[in-house]
PLY file of the C-alpha trace (Angstrom):
ply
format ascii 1.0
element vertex 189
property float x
property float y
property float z
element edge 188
property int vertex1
property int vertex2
end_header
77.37 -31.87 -75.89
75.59 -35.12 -76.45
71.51 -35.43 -76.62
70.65 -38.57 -74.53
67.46 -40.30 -75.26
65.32 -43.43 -73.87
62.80 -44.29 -75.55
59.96 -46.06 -73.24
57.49 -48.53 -74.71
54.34 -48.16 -72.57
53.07 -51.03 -70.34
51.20 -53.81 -71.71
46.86 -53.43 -72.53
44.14 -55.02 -73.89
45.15 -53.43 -77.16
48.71 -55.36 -77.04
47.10 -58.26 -76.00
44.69 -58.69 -78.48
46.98 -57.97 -81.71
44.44 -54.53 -82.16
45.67 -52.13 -84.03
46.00 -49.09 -81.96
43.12 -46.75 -81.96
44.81 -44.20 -79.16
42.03 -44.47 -77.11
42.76 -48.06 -75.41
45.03 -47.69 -71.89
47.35 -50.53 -69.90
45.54 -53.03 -67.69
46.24 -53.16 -63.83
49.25 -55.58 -64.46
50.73 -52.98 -66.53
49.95 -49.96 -64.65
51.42 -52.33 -61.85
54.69 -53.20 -63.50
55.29 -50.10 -64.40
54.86 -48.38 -60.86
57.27 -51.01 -59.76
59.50 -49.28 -62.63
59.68 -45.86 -60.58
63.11 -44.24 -60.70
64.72 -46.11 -63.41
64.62 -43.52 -65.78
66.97 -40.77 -66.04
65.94 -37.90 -63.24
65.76 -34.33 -64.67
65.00 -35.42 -68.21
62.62 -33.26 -70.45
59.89 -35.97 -71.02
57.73 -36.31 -74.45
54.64 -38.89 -74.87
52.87 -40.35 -78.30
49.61 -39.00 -78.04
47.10 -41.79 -76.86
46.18 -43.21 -73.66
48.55 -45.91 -73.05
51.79 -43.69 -73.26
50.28 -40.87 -71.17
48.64 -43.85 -68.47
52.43 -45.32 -68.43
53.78 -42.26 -68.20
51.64 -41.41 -64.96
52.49 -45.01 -63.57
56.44 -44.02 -63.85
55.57 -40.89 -62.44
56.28 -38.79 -65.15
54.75 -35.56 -66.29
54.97 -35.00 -70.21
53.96 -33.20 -72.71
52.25 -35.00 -76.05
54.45 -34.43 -79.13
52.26 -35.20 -82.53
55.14 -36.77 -84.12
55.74 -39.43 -81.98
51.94 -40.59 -82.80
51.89 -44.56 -83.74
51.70 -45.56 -87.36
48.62 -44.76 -88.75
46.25 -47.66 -89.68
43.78 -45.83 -91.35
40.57 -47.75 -91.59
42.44 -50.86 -89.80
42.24 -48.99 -86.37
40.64 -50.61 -83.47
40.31 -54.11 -85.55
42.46 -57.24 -84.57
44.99 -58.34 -86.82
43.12 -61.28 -87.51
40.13 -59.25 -88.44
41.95 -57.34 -91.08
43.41 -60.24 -92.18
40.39 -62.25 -92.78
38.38 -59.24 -94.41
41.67 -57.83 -96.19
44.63 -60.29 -96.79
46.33 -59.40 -99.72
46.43 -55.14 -98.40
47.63 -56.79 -95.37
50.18 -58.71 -96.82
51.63 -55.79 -98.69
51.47 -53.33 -95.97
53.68 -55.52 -93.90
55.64 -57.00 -97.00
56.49 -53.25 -98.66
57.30 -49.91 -96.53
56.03 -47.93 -99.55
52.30 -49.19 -99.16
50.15 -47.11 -96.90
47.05 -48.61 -94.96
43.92 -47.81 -96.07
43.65 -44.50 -95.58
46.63 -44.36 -93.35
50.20 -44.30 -93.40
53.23 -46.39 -94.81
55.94 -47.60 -92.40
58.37 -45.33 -94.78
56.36 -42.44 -93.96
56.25 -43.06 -90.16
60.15 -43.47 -90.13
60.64 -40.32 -91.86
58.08 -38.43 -89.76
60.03 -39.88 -86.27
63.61 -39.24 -88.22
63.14 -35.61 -88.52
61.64 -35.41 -84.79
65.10 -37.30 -83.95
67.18 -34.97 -85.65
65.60 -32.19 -83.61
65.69 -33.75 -79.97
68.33 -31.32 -78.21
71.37 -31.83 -76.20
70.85 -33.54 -72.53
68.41 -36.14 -71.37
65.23 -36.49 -73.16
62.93 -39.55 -72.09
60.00 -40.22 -74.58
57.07 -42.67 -73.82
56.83 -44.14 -76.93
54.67 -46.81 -78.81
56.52 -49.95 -80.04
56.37 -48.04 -83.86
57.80 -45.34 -83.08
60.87 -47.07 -80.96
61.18 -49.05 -84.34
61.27 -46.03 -86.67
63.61 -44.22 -84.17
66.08 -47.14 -84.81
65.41 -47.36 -88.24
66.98 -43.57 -88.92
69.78 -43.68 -86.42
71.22 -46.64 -87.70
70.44 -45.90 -91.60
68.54 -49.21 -91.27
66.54 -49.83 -94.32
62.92 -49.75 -93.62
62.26 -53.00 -94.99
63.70 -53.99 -91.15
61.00 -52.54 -89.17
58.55 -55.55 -88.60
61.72 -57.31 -87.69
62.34 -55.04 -84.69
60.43 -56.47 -81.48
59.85 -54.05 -78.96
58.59 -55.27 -75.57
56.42 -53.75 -73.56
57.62 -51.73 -70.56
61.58 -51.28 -71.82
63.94 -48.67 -72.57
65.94 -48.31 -75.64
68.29 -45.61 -75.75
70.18 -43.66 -78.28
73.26 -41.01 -78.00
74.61 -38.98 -80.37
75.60 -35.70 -82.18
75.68 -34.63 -85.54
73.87 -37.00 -86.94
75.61 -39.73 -85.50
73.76 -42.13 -83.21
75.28 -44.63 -81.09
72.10 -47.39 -79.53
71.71 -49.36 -76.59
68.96 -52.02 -76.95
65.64 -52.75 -74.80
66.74 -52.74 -71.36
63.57 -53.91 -68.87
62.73 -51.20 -66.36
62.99 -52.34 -62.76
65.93 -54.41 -63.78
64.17 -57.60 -64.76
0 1
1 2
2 3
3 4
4 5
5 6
6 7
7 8
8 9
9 10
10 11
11 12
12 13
13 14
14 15
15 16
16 17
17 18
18 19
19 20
20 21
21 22
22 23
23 24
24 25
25 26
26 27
27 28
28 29
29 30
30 31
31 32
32 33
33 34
34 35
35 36
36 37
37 38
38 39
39 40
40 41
41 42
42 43
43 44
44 45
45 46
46 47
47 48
48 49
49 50
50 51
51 52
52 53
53 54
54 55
55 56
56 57
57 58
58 59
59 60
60 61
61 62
62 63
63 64
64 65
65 66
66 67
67 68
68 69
69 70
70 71
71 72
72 73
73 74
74 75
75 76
76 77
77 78
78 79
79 80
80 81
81 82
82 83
83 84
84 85
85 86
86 87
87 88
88 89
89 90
90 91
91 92
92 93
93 94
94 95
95 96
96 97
97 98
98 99
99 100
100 101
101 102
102 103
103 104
104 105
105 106
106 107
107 108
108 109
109 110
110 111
111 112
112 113
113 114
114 115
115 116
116 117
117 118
118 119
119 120
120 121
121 122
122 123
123 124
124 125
125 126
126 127
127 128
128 129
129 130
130 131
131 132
132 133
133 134
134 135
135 136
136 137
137 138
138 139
139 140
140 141
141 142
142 143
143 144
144 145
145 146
146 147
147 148
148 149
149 150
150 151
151 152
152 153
153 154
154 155
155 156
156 157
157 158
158 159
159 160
160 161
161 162
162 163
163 164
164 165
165 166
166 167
167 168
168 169
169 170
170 171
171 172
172 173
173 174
174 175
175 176
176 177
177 178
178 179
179 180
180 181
181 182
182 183
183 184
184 185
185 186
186 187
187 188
């Protein structure tokens, strides 16, 4: 039998917005929660359902009307000390560790983690989602890292996956072998 997964990015927040890196603690804003209510019943009924820990999967997830349970794995890339900050903080206070960590998927954020090691962590929680539907409310990250492993994608390619807010990307397989249909928008936009 074939395991059947979408993988949700949550609805759009201040966090998104301001180019923050995610701290977990920052939720959508009414136009998201919004949006995605007007997204009700375009997932897959009678799916098992899995979040990323944090408040803007789990806030989605309730917007979709989905009940789900938190998987640790499917947590964000860690930013370390970079969490909470915008962007354009960290880049004014730390260029050049900036510039690596989005140059080379070896480097790790201060006191973080690389983008190798999040794609490795999210590959191995892959390999174990079973057979039948499974619909995970997801970060953007971790719908790039997904991608990443089931297309042996080097991992030099994940800053040059976009991920919108608020869409569905799903992968089928067995075996190891993954077929992937890309970012449709919920509610049919």
């Amino acid at each position: 039998m074939t395991s059947r997964l979408v993988l949700v990015s949550p609805a759009i927040g201040p966090a998104l917005r301001e180019a923050r890196f995610y701290d977990g603690s920052s939720s959508v804003d009414v136009a998201g929660a919004a949006r995605a209510r007007a997204a009700v019943g375009a997932l897959p009924e009678g799916a098992r359902v899995v979040l990323s820990p944090g408040a803007r999967c789990r806030d989605t997830a309730e917007a979709l009307g989905l009940r789900g349970v938190a998987a640790a794995e499917l947590a964000p890339l860690d930013a370390g000390r970079w969490r909470g900050r915008t962007l354009a903080e960290v880049g004014a206070a730390e260029a050049e560790a900036l510039a690596r960590w989005l140059a080379d998927p070896e480097y790790a954020a201060p006191g973080g983690e690389s983008v190798r090691q999040v794609c490795a962590r999210v590959g191995r929680w892959l390999e174990s989602v079973p057979e039948g539907r499974t619909v995970a409310l997801v970060e953007p990250e971790v719908v790039r890292a997904a991608v990443i492993h089931a297309l042996s994608l080097p991992a030099g390619t994940f800053w040059r996956l976009d991920v919108a807010p608020l869409t569905a990307t799903e992968l089928s397989g067995r075996a190891g072998r993954w077929n992937l249909r890309l970012g449709r928008a919920l509610g049919g936009e």
